[in-house]
N, C-alpha and C positions, 0 to 999 in steps of 0.2 A: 270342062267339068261344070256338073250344076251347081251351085251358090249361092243359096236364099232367091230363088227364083229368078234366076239369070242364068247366063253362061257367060264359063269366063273362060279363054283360052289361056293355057299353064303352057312354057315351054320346057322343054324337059331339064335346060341346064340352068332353071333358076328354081327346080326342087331339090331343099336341103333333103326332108324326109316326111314320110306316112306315117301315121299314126293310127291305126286299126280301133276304133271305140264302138264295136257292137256292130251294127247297121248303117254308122258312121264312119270317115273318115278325115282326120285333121292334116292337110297338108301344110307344112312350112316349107316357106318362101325366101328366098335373099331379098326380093322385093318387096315382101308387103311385112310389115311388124309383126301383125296377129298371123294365124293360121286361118288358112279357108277349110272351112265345116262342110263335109258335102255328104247327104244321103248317098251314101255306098261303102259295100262292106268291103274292106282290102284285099278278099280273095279278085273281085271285080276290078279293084283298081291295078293289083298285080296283073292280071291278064292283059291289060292296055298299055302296060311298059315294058320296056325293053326290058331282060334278064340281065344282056352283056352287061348293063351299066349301073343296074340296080339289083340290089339281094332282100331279099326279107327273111328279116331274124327279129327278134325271136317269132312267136305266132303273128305279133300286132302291130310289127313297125316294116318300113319299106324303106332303105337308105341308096342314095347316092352316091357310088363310089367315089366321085369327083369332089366329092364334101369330107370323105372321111382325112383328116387332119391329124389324129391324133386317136391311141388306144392307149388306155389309162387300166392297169390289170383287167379287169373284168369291165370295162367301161367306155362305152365308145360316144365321146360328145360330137353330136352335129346340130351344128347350131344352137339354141338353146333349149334342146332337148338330149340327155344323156341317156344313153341306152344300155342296158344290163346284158353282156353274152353269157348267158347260162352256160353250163357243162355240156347241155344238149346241142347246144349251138356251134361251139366254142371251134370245130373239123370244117363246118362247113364253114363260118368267118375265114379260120385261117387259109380254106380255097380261096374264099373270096379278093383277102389279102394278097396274096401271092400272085391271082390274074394284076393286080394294081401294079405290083412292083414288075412284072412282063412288059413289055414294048408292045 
């Protein structure tokens, strides 16, 4: 992934989640504090990862199933960004959910 003009290679099991901002996206890391900023828009960055492993909900975030920890009513913290599951959302999570708790 680009990075303020570099490339940085991302492994897949050390993103918590994507963050979709426009033409942007903020990835968080378990290893880096901050989020890496990278010009691309999340529909680009979903095309480059796996489905099995990752979902995106709502429009602008892209989550890690191996992060998700805990859902709080309408609220899914991963790491330290919390995520809102709309009503629009809310069938396709609970598919989501259910492949997690599958073998």
């Amino acid at each position: 992934m680009q990075v303020e003009y570099q490339l940085i290679w991302v492994g897949l099991s050390d993103i918590l989640c994507v963050k979709g901002l426009r033409d942007y996206v903020k990835v968080h890391l378990h290893s880096v504090p901050r989020p890496l900023l990278s010009l691309l828009r999340v529909e680009a960055m979903e095309a480059q990862l796996p489905a099995r492993r990752l979902l995106r909900f709502p429009r602008s975030f892209i989550v890690a199933l191996d992060n998700i920890e805990a859902v709080r009513r309408h609220t899914v913290p991963v790491g330290p960004v919390a995520i809102v599951v709309s009503d629009q959302y809310k069938e396709t999570f609970l598919q989501f959910l259910s492949r997690r708790a599958s073998p």
